[in-house]
C-alpha positions as CSV (number, residue, x, y, z in Angstrom):
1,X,16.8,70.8,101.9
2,X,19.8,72.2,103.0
3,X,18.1,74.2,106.1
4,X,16.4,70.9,107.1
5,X,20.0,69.7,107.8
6,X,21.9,72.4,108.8
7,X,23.9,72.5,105.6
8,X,24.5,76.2,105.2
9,X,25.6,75.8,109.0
10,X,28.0,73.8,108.4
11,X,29.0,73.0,104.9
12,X,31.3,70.5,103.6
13,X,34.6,72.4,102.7
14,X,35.2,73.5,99.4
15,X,38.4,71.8,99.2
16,X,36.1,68.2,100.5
17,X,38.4,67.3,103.1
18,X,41.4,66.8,100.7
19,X,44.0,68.3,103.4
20,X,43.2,65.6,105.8
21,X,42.6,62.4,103.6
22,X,45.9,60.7,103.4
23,X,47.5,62.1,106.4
24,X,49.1,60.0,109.0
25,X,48.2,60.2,112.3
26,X,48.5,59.4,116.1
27,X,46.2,59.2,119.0
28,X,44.7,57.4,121.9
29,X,41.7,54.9,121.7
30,X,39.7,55.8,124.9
31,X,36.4,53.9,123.8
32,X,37.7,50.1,122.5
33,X,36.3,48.1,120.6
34,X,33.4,45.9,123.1
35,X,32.9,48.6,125.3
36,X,30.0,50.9,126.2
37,X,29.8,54.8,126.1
38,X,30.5,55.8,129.4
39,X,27.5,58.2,130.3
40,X,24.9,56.5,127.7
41,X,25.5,52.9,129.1
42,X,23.4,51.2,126.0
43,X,25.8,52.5,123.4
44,X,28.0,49.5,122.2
45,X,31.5,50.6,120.8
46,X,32.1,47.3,117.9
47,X,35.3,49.3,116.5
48,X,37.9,51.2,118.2
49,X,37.0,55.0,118.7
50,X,39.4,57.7,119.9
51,X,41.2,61.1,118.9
52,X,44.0,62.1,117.7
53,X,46.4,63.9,120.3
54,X,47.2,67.9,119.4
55,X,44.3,68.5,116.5
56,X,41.3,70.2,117.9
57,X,37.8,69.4,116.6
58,X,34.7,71.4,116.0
59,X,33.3,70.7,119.6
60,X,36.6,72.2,121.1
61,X,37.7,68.7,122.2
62,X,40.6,66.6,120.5
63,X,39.6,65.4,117.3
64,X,37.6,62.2,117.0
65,X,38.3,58.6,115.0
66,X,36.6,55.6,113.8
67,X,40.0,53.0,113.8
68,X,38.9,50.6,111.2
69,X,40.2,47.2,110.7
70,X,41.8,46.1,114.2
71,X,40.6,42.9,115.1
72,X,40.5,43.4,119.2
73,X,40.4,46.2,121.3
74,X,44.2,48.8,121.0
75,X,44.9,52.0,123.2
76,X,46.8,53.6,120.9
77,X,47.1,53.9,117.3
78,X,49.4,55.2,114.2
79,X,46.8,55.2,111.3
80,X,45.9,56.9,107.6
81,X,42.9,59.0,107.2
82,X,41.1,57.5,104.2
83,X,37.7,59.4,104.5
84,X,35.8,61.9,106.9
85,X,32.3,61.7,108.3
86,X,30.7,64.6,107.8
87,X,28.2,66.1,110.2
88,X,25.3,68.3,109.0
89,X,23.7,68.2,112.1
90,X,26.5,68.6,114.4
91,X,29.9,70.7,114.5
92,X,32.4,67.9,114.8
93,X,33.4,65.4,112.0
94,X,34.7,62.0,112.2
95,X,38.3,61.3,110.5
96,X,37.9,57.1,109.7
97,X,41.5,55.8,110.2
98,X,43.0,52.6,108.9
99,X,46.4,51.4,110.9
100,X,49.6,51.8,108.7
101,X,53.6,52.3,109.7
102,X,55.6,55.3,110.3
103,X,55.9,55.9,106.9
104,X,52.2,55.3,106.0
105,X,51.8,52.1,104.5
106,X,48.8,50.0,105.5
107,X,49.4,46.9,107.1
108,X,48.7,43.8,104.4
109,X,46.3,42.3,106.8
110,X,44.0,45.3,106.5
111,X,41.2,44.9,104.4
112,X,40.1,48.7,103.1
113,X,36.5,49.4,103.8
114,X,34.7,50.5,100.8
115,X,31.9,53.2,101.6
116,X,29.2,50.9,102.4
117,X,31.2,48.7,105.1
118,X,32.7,52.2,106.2
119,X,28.7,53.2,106.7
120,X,27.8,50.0,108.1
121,X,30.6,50.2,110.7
122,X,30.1,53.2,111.9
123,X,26.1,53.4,111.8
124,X,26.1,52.3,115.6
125,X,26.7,56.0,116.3
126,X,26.0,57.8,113.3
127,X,22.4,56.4,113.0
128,X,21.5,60.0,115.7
129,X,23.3,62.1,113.1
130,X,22.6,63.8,109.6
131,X,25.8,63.5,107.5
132,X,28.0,62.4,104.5
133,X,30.8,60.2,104.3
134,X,33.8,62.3,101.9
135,X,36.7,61.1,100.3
136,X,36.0,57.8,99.3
């Protein structure tokens, strides 16, 4: 099974992620929530997708976000990782963020995705890929 999906390819790390989940981070949102992908024009965005400025991701490009629990489109963002998407299929992950303060605390008004609505959320895009959702 695990050569069907590229597993031995590109494994989950042994230490699952744990480095990342729970780190605060900052970045830009260049795909907001109601738009469309720019070169595949029927791809809706229904949550805000970025990166997060200086940390380079598998494909050699900034690393990219699902921002979970904004209500309306934002450009940037100060979030908390809570989970990764992991590709088996693919060389990148997705970090899923949730907005919180300097310091790290998740705004009150945040409702915290459990893995199912995390799944749900992000399947727009994730549907074309092979992977696992760690962390959670």
């Amino acid at each position: 099974m695990g050569d069907l999906y590229g597993f031995e390819l590109n494994p989950v790390p042994g230490d699952g992620y744990q480095d990342i989940i729970g780190q605060i981070v900052k970045g830009k949102i260049d795909r907001p929530m109601g738009s469309y992908h720019p070169r595949h024009k029927d791809l809706y965005y229904p949550v805000n997708y970025g990166y997060v400025e200086g940390v380079i991701g598998g494909d050699g490009s900034e690393q990219d976000i699902y921002l979970l629990g904004e209500t309306s489109a934002v450009k940037d963002f100060t979030g908390k990782v809570i989970a990764v998407y992991h590709r088996y299929d693919d060389n990148e992950t997705k970090w899923i963020v949730v907005p919180c303060d300097e310091e790290g605390n998740i705004q009150s008004s945040i409702k915290m995705p459990g893995k199912n609505e995390i799944y749900a959320q992000i399947a727009f895009q994730e549907q074309f890929y092979s992977g696992v959702l760690v962390g959670l």
